[in-house]
C-alpha positions as CSV (number, residue, x, y, z in Angstrom):
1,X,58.3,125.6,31.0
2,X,58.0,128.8,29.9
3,X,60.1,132.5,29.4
4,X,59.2,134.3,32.6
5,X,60.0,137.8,30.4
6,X,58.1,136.9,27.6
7,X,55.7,134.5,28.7
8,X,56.3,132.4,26.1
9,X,56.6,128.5,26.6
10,X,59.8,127.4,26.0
11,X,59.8,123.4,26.5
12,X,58.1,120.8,28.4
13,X,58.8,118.0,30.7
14,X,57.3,114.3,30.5
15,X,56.4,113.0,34.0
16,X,55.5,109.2,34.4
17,X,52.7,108.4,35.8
18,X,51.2,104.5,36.1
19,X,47.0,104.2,35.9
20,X,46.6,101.4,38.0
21,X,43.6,99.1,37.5
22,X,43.0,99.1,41.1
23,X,45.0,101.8,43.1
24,X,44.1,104.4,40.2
25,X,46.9,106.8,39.3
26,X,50.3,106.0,41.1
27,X,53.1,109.0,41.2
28,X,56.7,107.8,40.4
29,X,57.4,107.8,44.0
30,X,55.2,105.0,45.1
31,X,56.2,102.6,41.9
32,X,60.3,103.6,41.2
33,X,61.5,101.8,44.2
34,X,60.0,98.6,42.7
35,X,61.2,99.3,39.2
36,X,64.7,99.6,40.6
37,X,64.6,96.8,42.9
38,X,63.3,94.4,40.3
39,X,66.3,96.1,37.6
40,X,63.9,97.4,35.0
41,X,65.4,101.2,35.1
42,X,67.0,100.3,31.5
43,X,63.6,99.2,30.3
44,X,61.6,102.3,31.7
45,X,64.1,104.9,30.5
46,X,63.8,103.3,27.4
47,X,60.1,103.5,27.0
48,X,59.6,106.9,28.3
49,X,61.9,108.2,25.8
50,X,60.0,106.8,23.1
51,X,57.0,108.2,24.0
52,X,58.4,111.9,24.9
53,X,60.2,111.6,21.3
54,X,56.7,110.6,19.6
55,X,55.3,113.2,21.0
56,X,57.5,115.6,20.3
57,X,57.5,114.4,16.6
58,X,54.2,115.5,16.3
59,X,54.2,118.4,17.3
60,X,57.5,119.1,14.9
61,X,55.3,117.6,12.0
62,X,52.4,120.7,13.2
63,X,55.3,123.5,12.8
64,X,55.5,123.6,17.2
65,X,59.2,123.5,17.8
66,X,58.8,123.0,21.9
67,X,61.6,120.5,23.2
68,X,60.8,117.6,25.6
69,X,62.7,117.2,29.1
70,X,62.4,113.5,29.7
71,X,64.4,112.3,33.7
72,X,66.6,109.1,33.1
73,X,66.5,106.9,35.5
74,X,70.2,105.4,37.3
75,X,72.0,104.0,35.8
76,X,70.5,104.4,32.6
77,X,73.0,107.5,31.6
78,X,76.2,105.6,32.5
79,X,75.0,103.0,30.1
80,X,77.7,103.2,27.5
81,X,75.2,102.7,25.1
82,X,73.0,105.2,26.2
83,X,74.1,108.4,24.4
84,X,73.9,106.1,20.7
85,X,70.5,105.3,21.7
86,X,68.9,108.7,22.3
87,X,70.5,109.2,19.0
88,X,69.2,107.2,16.8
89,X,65.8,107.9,18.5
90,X,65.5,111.2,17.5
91,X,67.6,110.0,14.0
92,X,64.4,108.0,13.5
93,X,62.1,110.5,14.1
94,X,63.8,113.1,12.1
95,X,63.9,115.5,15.5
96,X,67.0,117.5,16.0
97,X,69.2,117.3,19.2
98,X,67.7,120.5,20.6
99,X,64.3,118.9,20.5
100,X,65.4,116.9,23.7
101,X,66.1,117.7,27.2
102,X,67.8,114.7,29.5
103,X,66.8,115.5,33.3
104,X,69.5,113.8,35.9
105,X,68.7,114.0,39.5
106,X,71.0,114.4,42.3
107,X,70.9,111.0,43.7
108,X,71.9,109.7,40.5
109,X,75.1,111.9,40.2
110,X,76.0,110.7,43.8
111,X,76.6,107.1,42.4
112,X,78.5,107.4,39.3
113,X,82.1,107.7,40.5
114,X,83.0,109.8,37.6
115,X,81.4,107.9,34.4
116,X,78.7,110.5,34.4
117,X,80.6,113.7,33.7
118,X,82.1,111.8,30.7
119,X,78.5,110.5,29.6
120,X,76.9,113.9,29.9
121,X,79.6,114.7,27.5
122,X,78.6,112.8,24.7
123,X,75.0,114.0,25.2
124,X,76.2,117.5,25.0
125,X,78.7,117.0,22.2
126,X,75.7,115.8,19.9
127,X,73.4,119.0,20.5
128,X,71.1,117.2,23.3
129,X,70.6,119.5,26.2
130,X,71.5,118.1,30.0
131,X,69.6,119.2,32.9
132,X,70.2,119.2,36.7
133,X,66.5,118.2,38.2
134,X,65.2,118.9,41.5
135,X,68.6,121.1,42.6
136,X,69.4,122.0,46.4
137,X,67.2,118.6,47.7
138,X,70.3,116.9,48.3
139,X,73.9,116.9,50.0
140,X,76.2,118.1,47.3
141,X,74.9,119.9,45.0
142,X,77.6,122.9,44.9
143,X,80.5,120.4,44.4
144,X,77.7,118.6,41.2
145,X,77.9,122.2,39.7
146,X,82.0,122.0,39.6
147,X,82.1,118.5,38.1
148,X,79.3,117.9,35.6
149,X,78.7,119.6,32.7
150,X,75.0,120.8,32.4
151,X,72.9,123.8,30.7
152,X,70.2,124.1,33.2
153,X,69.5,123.9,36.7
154,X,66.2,123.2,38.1
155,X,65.8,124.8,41.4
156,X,64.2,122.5,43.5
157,X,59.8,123.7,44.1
158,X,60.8,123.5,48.1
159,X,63.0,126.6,47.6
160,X,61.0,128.1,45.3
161,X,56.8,127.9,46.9
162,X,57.4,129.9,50.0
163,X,60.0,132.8,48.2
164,X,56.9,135.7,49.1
165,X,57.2,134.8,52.8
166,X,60.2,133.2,53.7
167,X,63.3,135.6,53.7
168,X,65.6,132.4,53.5
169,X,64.3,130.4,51.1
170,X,64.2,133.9,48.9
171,X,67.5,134.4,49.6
172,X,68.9,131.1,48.7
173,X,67.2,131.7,45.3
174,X,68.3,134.6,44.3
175,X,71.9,133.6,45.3
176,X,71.7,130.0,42.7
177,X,70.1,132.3,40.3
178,X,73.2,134.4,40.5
179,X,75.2,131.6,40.5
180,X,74.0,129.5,37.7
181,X,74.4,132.9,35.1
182,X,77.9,132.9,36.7
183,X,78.5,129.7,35.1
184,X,77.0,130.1,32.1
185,X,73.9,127.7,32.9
186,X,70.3,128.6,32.5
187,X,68.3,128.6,35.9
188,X,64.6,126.9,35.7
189,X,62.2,127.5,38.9
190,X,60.0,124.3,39.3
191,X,57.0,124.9,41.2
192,X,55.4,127.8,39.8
193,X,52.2,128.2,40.9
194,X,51.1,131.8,40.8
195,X,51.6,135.5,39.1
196,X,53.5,137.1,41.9
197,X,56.0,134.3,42.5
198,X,56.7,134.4,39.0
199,X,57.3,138.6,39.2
200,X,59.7,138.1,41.7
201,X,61.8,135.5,40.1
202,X,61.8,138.0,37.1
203,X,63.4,140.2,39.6
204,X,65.8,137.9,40.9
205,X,67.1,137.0,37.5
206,X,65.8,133.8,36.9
207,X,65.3,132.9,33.4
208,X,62.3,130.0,32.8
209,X,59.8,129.3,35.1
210,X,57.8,125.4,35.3
């Protein structure tokens, strides 16, 4: 992720990935659906945290102070346990809360019945940073802004790719741009592919660019 007014990079985000002996390297959407069905979310969310936080202790330990955005997976962040976890991980590593980004996505939010605006809480309340991934993909994502406390929303790539040609999709962008500083949250456009799109989300507002 990076500042889209200074060009500088700002934070990064840990995608999963599984290099498969024999299919080579599977995407999370052709492997989640079994990690869910077989009830090893807890397990993954666990071990991609981990690794994100080693990471990111290196790079503290070399002077580069970049936070990690790392998606937990349902219903890992309604785990009561949870927000003492991603404590003592970065506790162990000596990494402050701000070195850690936790990426929710709306399907997750649609099945919480209200434990998750009281688990994003805690998150919050200890420093760690709470993201909105993949925004405007589903159903509800105006009433999500209302009831869950966050600091960034990720625009969704599908809004944001075709912004130089499509008068809608531009439109819709600028408007959540406008509507995330109204709220006081910081407005990430996934999907950045190119100079110009970038310029013109500079012009719209928008504050980070992936």
């Amino acid at each position: 992720k990076f500042d889209l007014r200074t060009h500088e990079i700002v934070g990064l985000e840990a995608l999963i990935r599984w290099p498969h002996a024999r299919c080579g390297v599977l995407g999370p959407d052709q492997f989640l659906p079994l990690v869910r069905e077989h009830g090893l979310t807890r397990s993954l969310t666990t071990m991609v945290l981990e690794l994100a936080l080693d990471d990111a202790a290196r790079w503290y330990e070399m002077g580069i102070r970049i936070p990690v955005a790392v998606n937990v997976f349902a219903p890992a962040v309604s785990d009561p346990d949870m927000c003492a976890q991603i404590t003592q991980a970065l506790d162990h590593r000596r990494l402050p809360s701000e070195a850690l980004t936790v990426e929710i996505t709306e399907d997750l939010l649609l099945d919480t019945e209200g434990i998750t605006p009281s688990a994003l809480n805690k998150l919050r309340d200890k420093g760690i940073r709470v993201a909105i991934d993949d925004f405007g993909s589903g159903y509800s994502a105006l009433w999500y802004l209302r009831e869950f406390p966050v600091d960034e929303l990720k625009l969704d790539r599908e809004f944001i790719a075709p912004i130089l040609t499509n008068r809608a999709s531009a439109a819709i962008v600028r408007a959540v741009i406008d509507l995330a500083h109204a709220l006081g949250v910081t407005p990430v456009a996934e999907g950045v592919e190119n100079a110009e799109t970038a310029a013109r989300l500079l012009e719209y507002g928008c504050d980070v660019g992936q």
